[in-house]
Rosetta silent file (secondary structure, phi, psi, omega in degrees, C-alpha in Angstrom):
SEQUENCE: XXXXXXXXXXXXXXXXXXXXXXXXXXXXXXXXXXXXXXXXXXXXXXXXXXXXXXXXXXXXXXXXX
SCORE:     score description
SCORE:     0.000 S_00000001
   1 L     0.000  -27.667 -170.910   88.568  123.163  118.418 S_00000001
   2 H   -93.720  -17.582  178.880   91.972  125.216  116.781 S_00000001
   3 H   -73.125  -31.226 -178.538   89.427  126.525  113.888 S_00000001
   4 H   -64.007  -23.928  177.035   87.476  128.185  116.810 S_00000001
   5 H   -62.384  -50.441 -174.321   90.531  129.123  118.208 S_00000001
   6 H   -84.134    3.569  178.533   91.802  130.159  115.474 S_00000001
   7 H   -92.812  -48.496  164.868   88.385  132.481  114.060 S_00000001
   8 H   -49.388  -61.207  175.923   88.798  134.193  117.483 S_00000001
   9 H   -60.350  -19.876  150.588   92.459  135.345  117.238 S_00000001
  10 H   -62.155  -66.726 -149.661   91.434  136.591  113.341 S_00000001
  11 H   -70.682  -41.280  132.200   88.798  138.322  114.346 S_00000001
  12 H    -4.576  -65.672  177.366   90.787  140.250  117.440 S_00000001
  13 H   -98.744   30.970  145.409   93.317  141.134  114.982 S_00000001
  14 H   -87.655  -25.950  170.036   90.689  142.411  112.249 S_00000001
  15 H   -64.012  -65.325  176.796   89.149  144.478  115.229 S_00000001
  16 L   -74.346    5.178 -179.087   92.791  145.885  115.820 S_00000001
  17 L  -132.547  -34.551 -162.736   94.270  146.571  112.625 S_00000001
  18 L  -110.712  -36.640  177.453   91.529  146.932  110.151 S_00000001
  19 L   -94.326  153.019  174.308   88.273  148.541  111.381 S_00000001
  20 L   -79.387  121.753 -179.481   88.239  151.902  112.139 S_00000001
  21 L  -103.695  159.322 -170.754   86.854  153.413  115.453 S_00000001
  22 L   -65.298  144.707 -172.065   85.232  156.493  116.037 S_00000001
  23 L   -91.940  120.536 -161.634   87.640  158.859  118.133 S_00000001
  24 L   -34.999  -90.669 -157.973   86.351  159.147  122.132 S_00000001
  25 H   -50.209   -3.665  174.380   85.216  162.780  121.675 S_00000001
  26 H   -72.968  -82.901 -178.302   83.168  162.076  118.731 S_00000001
  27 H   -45.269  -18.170  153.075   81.503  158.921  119.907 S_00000001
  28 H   -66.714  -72.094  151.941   80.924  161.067  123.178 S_00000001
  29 H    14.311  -77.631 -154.076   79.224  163.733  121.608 S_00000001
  30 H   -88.429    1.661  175.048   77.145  161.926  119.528 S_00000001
  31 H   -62.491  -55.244  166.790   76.270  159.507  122.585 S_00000001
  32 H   -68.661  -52.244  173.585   74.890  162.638  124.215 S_00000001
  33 H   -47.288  -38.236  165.289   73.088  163.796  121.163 S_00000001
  34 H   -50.713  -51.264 -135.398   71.116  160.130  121.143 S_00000001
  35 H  -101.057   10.717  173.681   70.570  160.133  124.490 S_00000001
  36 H  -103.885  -24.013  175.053   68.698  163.864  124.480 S_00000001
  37 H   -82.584  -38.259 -164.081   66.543  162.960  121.368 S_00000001
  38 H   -69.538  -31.227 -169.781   65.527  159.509  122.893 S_00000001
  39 H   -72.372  -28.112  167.396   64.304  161.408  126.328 S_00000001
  40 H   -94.814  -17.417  135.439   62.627  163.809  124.335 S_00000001
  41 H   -27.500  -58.437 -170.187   60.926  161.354  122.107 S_00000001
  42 H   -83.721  -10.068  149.261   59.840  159.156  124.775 S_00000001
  43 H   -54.461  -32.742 -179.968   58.440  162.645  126.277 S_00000001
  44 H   -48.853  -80.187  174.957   56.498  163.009  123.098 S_00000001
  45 H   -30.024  -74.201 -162.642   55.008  159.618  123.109 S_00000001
  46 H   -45.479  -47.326 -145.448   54.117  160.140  126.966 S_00000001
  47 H   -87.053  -25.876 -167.341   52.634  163.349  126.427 S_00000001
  48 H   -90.525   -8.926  172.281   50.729  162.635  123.076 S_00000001
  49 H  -103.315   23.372  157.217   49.118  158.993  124.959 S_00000001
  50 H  -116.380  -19.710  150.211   48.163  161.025  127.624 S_00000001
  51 H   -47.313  -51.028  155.260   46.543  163.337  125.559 S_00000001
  52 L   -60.302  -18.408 -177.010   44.738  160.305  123.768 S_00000001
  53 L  -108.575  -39.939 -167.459   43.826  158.565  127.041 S_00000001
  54 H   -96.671  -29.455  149.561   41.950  161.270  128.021 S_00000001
  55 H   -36.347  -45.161 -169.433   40.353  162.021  124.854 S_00000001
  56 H   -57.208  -70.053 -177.857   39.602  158.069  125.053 S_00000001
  57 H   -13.147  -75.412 -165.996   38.457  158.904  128.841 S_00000001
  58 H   -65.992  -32.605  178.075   35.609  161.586  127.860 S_00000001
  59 H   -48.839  -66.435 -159.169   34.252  159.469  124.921 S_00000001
  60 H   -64.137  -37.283 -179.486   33.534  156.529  126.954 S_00000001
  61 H   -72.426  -34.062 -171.209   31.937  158.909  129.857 S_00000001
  62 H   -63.444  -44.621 -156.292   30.021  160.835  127.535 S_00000001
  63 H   -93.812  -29.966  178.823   28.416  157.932  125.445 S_00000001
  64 L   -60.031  -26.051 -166.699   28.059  155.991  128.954 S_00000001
  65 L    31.035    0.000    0.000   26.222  159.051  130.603 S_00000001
């Protein structure tokens, strides 16, 4: 039980002395920059399977008659 104890209370103070964090306006920034590519990604996808569904659509009516 004191090694777990004691691998928590390392790793706490390797988080607070040794890694380096990105500085709050950065990591905001680039938070917003993610979160404007994934919505216009996941427009892509929507737009290009909707595109594709309806291609799909007309096949099936056409050969179907």
């Amino acid at each position: 039980m004191i090694t777990i104890v004691n691998y928590i209370k390392e790793s706490f103070e390797e988080l607070q002395k040794n890694v380096s964090w990105t500085p709050r306006g950065e990591l905001q920034r680039l938070v917003v920059i993610v979160l404007v590519f994934s919505v216009l990604f996941s427009l892509a996808i929507w737009g290009a399977d909707t595109i594709f569904s309806s291609i799909v659509q007309s096949y099936f009516n056409l050969i179907n008659g």
